[in-house]
C-alpha positions in Angstrom: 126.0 -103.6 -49.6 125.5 -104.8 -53.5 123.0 -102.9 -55.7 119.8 -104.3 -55.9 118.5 -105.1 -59.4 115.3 -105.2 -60.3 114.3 -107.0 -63.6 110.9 -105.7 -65.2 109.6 -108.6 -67.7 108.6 -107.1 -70.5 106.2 -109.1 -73.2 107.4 -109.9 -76.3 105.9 -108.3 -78.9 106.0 -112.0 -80.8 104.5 -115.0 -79.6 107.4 -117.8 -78.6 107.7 -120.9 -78.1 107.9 -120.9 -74.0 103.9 -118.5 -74.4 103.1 -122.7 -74.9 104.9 -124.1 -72.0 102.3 -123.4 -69.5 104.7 -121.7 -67.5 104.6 -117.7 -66.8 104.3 -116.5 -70.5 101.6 -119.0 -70.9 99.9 -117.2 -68.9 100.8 -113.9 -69.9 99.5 -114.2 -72.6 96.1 -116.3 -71.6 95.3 -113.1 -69.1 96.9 -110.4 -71.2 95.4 -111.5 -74.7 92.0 -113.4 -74.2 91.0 -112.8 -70.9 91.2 -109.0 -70.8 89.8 -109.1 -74.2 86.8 -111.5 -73.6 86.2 -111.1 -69.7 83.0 -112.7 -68.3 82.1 -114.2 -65.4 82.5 -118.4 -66.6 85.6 -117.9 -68.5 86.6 -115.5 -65.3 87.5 -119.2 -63.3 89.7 -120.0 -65.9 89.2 -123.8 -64.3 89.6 -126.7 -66.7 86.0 -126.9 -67.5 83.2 -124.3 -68.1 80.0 -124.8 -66.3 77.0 -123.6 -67.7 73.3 -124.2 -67.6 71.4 -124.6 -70.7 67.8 -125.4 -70.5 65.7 -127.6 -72.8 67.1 -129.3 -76.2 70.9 -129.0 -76.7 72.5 -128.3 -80.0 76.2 -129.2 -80.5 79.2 -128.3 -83.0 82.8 -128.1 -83.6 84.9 -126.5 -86.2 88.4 -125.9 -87.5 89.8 -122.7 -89.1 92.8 -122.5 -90.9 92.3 -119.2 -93.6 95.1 -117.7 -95.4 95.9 -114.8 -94.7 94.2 -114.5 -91.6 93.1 -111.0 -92.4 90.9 -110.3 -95.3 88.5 -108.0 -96.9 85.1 -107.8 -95.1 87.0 -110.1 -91.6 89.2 -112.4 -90.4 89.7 -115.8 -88.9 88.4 -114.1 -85.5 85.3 -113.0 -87.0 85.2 -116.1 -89.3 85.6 -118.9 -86.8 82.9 -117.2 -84.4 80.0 -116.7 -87.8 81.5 -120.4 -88.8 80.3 -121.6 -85.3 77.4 -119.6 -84.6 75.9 -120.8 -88.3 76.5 -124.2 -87.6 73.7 -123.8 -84.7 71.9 -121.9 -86.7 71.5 -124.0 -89.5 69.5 -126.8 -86.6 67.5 -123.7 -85.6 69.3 -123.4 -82.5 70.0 -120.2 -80.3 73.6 -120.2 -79.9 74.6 -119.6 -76.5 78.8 -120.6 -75.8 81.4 -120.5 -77.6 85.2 -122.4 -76.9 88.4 -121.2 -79.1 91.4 -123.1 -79.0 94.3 -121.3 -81.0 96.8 -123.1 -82.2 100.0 -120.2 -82.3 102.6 -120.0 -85.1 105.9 -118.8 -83.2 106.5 -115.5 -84.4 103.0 -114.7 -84.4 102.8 -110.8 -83.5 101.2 -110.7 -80.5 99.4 -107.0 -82.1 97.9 -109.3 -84.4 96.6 -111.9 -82.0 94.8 -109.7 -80.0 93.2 -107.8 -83.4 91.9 -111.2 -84.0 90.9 -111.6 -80.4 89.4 -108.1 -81.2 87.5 -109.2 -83.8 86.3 -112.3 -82.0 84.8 -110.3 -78.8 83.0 -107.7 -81.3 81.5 -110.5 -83.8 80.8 -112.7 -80.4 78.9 -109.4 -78.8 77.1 -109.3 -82.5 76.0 -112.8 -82.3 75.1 -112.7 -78.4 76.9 -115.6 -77.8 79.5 -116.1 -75.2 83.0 -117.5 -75.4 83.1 -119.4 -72.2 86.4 -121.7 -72.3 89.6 -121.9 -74.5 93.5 -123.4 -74.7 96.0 -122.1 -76.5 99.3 -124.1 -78.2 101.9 -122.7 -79.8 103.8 -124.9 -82.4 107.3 -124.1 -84.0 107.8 -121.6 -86.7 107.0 -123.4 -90.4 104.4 -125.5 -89.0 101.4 -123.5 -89.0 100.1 -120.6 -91.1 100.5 -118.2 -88.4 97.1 -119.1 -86.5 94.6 -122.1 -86.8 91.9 -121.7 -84.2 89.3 -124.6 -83.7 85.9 -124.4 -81.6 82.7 -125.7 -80.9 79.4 -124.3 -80.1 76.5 -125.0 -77.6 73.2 -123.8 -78.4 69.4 -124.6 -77.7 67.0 -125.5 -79.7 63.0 -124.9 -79.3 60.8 -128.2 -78.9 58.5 -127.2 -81.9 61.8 -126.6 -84.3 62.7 -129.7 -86.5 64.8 -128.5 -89.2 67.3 -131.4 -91.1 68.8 -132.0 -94.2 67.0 -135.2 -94.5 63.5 -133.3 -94.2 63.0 -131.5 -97.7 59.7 -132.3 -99.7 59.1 -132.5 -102.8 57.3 -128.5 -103.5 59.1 -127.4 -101.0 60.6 -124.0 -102.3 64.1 -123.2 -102.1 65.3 -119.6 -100.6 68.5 -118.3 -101.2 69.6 -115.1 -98.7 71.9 -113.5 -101.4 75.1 -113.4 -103.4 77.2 -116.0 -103.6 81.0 -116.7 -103.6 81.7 -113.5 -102.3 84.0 -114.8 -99.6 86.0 -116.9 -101.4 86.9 -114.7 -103.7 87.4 -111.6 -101.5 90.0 -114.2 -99.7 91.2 -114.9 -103.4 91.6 -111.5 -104.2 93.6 -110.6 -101.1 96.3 -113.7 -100.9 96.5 -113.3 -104.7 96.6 -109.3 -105.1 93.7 -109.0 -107.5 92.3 -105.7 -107.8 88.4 -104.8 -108.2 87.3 -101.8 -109.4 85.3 -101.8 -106.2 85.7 -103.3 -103.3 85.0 -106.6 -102.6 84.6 -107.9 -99.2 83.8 -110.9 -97.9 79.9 -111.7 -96.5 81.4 -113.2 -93.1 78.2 -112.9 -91.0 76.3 -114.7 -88.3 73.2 -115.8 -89.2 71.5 -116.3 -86.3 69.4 -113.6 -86.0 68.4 -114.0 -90.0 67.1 -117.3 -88.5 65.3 -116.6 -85.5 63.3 -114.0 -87.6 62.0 -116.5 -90.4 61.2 -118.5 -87.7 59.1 -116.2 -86.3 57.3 -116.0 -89.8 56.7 -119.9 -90.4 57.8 -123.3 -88.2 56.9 -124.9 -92.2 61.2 -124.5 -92.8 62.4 -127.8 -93.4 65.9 -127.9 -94.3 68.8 -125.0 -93.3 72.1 -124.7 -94.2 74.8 -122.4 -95.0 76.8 -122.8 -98.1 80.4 -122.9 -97.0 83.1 -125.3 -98.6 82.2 -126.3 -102.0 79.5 -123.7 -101.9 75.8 -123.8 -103.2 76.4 -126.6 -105.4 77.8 -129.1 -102.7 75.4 -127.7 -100.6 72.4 -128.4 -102.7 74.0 -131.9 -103.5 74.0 -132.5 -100.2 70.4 -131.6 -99.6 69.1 -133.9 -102.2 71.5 -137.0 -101.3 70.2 -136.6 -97.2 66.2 -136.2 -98.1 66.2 -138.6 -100.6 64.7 -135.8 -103.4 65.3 -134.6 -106.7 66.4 -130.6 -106.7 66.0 -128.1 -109.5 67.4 -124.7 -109.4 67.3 -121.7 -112.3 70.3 -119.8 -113.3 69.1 -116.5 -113.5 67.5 -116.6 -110.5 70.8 -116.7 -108.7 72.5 -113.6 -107.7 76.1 -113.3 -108.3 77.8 -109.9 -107.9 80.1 -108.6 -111.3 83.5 -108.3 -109.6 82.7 -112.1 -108.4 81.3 -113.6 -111.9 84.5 -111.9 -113.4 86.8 -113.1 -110.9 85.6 -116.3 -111.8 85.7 -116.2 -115.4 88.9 -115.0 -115.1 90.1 -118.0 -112.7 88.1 -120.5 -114.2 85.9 -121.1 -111.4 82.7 -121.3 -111.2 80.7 -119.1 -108.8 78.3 -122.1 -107.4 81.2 -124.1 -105.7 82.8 -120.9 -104.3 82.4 -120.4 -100.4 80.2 -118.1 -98.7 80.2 -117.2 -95.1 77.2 -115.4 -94.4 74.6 -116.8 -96.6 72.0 -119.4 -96.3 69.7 -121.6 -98.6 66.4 -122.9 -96.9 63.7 -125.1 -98.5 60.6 -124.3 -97.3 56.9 -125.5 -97.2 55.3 -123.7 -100.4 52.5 -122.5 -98.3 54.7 -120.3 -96.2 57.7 -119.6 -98.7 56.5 -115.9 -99.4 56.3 -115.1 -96.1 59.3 -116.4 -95.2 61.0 -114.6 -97.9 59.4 -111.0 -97.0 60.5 -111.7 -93.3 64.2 -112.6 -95.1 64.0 -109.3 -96.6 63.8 -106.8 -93.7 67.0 -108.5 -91.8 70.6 -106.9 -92.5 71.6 -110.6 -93.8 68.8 -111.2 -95.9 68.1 -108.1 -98.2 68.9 -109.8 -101.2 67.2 -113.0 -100.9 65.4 -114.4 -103.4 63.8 -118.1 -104.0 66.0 -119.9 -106.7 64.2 -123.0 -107.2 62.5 -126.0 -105.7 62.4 -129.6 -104.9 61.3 -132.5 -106.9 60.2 -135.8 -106.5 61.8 -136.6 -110.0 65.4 -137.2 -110.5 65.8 -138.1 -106.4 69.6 -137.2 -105.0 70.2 -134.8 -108.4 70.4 -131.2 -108.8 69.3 -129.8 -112.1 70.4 -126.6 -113.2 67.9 -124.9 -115.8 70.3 -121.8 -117.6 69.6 -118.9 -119.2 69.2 -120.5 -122.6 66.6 -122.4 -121.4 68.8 -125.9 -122.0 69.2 -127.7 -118.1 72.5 -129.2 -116.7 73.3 -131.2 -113.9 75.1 -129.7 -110.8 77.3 -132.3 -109.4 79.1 -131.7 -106.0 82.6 -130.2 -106.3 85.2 -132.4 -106.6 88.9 -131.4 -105.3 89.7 -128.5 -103.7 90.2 -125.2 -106.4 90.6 -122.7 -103.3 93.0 -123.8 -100.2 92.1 -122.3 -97.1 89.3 -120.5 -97.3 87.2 -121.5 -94.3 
């Protein structure tokens, strides 16, 4: 009688083209990657469709993520796409609840560094306590991605009493910042570009949904929320003042900007106000309730640096004003082009 052979399939230690077939390595990978990594009892089914039972007022997002490198100071497109999400919700006053990823796989990928990122996700998801309930994943031919995109979008709730817009700023309303800004951008910067800091910069990659909930708690008076991603606190503001309609004036000294980050950008030619943040948020709030909010900002992990940086005006509606150190004002116009590629 012939020998019997027995063939033990091994996983590649890449990701290939046939991990997208939806064949055997598909799913390899699907149980040996994600599921292992983010086990729970809805994404468990692995059926075409999570089902889930929110109560009350639903909050919705989606987002795509497409940093180079994928690995940074301070996170990575794991932890990045998961804050990126859960702040999105946030920013409505919503309680994020589930999470869906969808990667989109470079062939070649190593799988070591896919499941770091998955890693990351499942630690940063466990932070945020939110739960990654459904996913796909595609893998697309070597040159055609940069390594990993991963897109998502977010379910949360939001309380009946909680109406916070970008088209609901008032003129008094007093404008909170939570901290430093651009120090994402340029901690992604410094990494793809090899700049070197005397100390280390990291990014502020964060979710903000506990930062949230707690100046909730303090005051219902918060009008407006967001988070000043792409374009950073200057598009951000812009943005604020085009939606509600209202005139915004801001003061330069009041706005915290670490060294390594204001040098960075001297040194670039950038300018710190349209560099991306990830963890940071900029709030107008009713000027009866502004101090409290702020003192409540101060004892969360994500808010210890916040300070108010300015407020809004009925004069001057859709503009933000920028008064500067020399005591001369300047208008802050949203960013224009695109200085730093693939940062979010």
């Amino acid at each position: 009688m012939p020998p019997i052979t027995i063939t033990v399939r091994k996983m590649s230690d890449r990701i290939l083209l046939a991990h997208g077939s939806g064949g055997r390595l598909a799913h390899d990978i699907i149980q040996n990657s994600f599921v292992s990594a983010l086990s729970n009892p809805v994404l468990n089914t692995l059926d075409d469709s999570a089902v889930v039972e929110p109560a009350g007022r639903l909050a919705f997002t989606t987002d795509s993520y497409v940093v180079q490198p994928i690995f940074f100071p301070g996170g990575d497109i794991g932890r990045l796409a998961v804050c990126g999400t859960v702040n999105d919700l946030a920013m409505v006053g919503a309680t994020p609840l589930y999470l869906s990823l969808a990667f989109i796989i470079e062939e070649g990928l190593l799988v070591s560094d896919l499941e770091k990122v998955v890693g990351s996700i499942k630690e940063t998801a466990t932070s945020a306590n939110v739960t990654v309930v459904t996913g796909d994943t595609k893998v697309v031919n070597r040159g055609t991605a940069d390594k990993l995109f991963i897109n998502t979008a977010g379910i949360g709730t939001v309380p009946a009493d909680v109406n916070i817009s970008g088209h609901n700023a008032r003129p008094g309303d007093v404008l909170i910042l939570s901290g430093t800004i651009g120090d994402h951008g340029i901690a992604v910067l410094s990494k793809r570009e090899g700049i070197g800091f005397a100390t280390e910069l990291k990014s502020d990659c964060a979710p903000l949904n506990g930062l949230v909930a707690a100046m909730l708690a303090a005051s219902h008076d918060i009008r407006c929320l967001r988070d000043p991603t792409r374009g950073g606190l200057a598009t951000t503001l812009n943005e604020i003042a085009g939606q509600s309609g209202v005139g915004i004036r801001v003061y330069e000294e009041k706005i915290p900007v670490r060294e390594e980050v204001a040098a960075a950008c001297e040194m670039l030619g950038l300018d710190s106000l349209y560099v991306a943040n990830e963890g940071k948020l900029v709030a107008a709030v009713s000027p009866d309730d502004a101090e409290k909010v702020l003192q409540q900002m101060k004892k969360h992990q994500y808010g210890r640096d916040s300070v108010i940086i300015g407020e809004v005006k009925e004069e001057n509606p859709g503009r933000v004003v920028m008064e500067t150190g020399l005591g001369t004002t300047r208008i802050i116009d949203m960013l224009v082009g695109e200085p730093l590629p693939r940062i979010c």
